[in-house]
C-alpha positions as CSV (number, residue, x, y, z in Angstrom):
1,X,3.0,-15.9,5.0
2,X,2.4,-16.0,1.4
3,X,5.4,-16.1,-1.0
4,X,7.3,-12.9,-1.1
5,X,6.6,-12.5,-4.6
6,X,6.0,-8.8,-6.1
7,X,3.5,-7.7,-9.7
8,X,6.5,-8.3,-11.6
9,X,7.2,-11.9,-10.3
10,X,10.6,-10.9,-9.1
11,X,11.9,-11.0,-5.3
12,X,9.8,-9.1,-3.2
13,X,11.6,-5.2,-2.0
14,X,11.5,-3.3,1.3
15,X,8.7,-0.7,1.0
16,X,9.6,1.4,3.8
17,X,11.8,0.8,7.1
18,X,10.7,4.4,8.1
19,X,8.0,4.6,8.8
20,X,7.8,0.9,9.4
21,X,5.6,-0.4,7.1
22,X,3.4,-3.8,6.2
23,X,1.0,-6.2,7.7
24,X,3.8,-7.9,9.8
25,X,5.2,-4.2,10.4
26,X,8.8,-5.8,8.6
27,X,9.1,-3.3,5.9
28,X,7.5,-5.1,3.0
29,X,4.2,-5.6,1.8
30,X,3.8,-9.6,2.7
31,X,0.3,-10.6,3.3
32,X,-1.4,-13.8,4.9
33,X,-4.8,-14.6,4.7
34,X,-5.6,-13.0,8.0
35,X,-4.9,-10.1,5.7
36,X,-8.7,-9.0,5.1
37,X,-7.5,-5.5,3.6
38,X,-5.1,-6.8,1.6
39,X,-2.3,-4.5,2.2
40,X,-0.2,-5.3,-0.1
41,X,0.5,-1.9,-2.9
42,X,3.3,0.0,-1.8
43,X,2.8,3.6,-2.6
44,X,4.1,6.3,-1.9
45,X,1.5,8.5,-0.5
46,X,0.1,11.9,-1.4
47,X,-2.3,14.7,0.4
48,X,-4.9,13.8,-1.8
49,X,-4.8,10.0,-1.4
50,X,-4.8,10.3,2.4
51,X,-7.6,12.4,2.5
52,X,-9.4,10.0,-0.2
53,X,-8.6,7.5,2.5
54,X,-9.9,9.3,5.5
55,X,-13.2,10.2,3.7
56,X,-13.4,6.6,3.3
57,X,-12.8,5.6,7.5
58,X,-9.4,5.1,6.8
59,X,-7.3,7.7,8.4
60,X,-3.9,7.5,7.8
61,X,-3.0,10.9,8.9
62,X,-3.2,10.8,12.9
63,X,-0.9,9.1,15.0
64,X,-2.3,6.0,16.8
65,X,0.6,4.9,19.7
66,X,-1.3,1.7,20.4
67,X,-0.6,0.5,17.0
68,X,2.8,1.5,16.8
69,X,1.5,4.1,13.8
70,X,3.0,7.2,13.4
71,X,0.2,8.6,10.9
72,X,1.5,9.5,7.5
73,X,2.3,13.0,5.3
74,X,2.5,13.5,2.0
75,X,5.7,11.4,0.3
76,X,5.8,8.4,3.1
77,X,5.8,5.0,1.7
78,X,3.2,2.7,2.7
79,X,1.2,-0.6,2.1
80,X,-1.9,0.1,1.4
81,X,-5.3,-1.8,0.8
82,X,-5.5,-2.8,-2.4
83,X,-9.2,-2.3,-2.7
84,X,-8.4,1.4,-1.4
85,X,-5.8,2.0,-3.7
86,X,-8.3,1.0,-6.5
87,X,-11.3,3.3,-5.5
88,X,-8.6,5.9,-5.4
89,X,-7.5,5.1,-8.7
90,X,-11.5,5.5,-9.8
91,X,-11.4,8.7,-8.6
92,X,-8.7,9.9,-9.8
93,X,-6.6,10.4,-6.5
94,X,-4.2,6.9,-7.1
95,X,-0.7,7.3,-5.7
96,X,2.4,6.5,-7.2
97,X,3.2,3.1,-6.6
98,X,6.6,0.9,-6.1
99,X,6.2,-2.1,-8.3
100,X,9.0,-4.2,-7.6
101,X,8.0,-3.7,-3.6
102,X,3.9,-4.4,-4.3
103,X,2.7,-7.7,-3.9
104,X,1.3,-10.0,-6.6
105,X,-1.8,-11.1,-4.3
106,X,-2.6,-7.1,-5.5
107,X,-3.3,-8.4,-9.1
108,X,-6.2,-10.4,-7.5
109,X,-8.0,-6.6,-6.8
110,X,-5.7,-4.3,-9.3
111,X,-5.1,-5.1,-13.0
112,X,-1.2,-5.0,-13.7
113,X,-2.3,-2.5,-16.7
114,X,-3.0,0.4,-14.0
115,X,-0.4,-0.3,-11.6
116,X,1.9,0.1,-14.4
117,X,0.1,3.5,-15.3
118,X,0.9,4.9,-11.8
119,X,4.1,3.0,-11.4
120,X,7.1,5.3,-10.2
């Protein structure tokens, strides 16, 4: 695991114990480099996003059991893709986004200038 280390270069927060949420499913948005995606932004996420998402083969809406994934609705917080986040950002369909619980391996995909735009 990298260094729990968020945008800001302070301590790393919880993004969401409910749904359960991160690559290691421990409530943060730590990363490794098995970590293709790089989920790593914690957002909290909004109709529009998640349907950006879906349109893209990433749906976050329906339930999937064998993953332990509840699917998510508007106002859940989540790590998402960092690349995802950024083509959602393009578009004009970015959600908000927790800056002291997103992870600086973001800034390697996001520039800290527009997380801070959409930061809550």
């Amino acid at each position: 695991m990298r260094h729990s280390i968020n945008v800001l270069g302070g301590k790393l927060e919880t993004c969401s114990l409910d749904p359960v949420t991160g690559w290691y499913r421990d409530g943060c948005c730590n990363t490794d480099s098995n970590d293709h995606g790089l989920h790593t932004v914690c957002c909290i996420v909004t109709e529009k996003f998640l349907e950006f998402a879906k349109s893209k083969g990433n749906d976050l809406i329906t339930p999937a059991p064998q993953y332990n994934f509840p699917g998510l609705k508007n106002g859940d917080r989540w790590c998402v893709c960092a690349r995802t986040w950024l083509e959602a950002a393009e578009k004009g369909v970015a959600c908000p986004i927790n800056l002291e619980a997103t992870h600086e391996e973001s800034l390697q995909i996001i520039p800290l200038e527009l997380m801070e735009l959409h930061a809550l």
